[in-house]
C-alpha positions in Angstrom: 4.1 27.7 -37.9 4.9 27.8 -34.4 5.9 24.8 -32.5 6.1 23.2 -29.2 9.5 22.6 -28.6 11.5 20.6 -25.5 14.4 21.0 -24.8 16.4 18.9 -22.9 19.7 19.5 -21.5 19.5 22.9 -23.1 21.4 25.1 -20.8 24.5 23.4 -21.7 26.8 25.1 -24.4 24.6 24.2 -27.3 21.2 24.7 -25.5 22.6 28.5 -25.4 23.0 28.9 -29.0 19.9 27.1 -30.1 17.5 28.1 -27.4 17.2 31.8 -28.7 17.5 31.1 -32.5 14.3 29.3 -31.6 12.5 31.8 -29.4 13.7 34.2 -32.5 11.9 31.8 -34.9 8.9 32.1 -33.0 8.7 28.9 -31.6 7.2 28.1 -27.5 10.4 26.6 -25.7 10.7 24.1 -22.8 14.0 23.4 -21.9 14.7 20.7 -19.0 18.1 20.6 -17.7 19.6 19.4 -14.3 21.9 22.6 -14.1 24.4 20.0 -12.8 27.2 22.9 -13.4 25.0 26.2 -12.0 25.4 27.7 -16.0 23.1 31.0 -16.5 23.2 30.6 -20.2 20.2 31.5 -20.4 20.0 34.4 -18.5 19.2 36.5 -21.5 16.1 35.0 -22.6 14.4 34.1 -19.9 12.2 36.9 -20.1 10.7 35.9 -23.4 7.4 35.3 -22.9 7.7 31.7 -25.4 10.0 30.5 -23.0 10.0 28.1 -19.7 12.4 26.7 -17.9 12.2 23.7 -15.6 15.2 22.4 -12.9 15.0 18.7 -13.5 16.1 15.2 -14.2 15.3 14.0 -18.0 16.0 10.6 -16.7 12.6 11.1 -14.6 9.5 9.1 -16.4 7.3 11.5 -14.3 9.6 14.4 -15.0 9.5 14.1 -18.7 5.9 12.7 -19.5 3.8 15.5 -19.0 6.6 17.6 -21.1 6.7 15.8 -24.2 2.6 15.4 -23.9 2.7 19.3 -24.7 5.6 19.1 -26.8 5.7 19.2 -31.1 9.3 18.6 -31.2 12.1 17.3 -28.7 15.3 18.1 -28.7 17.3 15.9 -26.4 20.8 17.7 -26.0 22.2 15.8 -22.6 21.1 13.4 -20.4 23.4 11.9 -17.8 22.5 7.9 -18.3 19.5 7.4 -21.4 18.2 4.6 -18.7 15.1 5.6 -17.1 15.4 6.0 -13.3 12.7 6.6 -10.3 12.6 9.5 -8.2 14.1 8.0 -5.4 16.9 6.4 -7.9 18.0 9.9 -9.3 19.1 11.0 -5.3 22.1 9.3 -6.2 24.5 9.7 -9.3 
């Protein structure tokens, strides 16, 4: 069965190990990250056709709504504050 999948913060260091065991698996993957360090772990999936990758802030209500509407499963791997912030908040750290 193939699943939806989000995944947020996933281009960090455990993003990079999960992300293709998942795509492997099958599975459609989102991941959502901020890319807060510039990281290309990712680099050597990103041609998989299951996969999509968005530059964004998970602490964004708008951001993340219309994600986990398509999403089976979410997989929250990093987040810089779990408090939910509005676009014009998120300018600033």
């Amino acid at each position: 069965m193939s699943l939806s999948i989000l995944v947020t913060g996933g281009a960090g260091y455990l993003g990079s190990i999960m992300v293709p065991d998942l795509l492997g698996l099958g599975h459609k993957v989102t991941v959502l990250d901020n890319f807060l360090y510039k990281q290309n772990s990712l680099a050597p999936v990103c041609r998989d056709p299951n996969f999509q990758v968005i530059n964004g802030d998970a602490r964004l209500a708008e951001t993340v709504a219309p994600l986990l509407a398509k999403s089976d499963v979410v997989i929250p791997l990093g987040s810089r504050s779990i408090s939910w912030v509005t676009a014009s908040q998120s300018a600033s750290p």
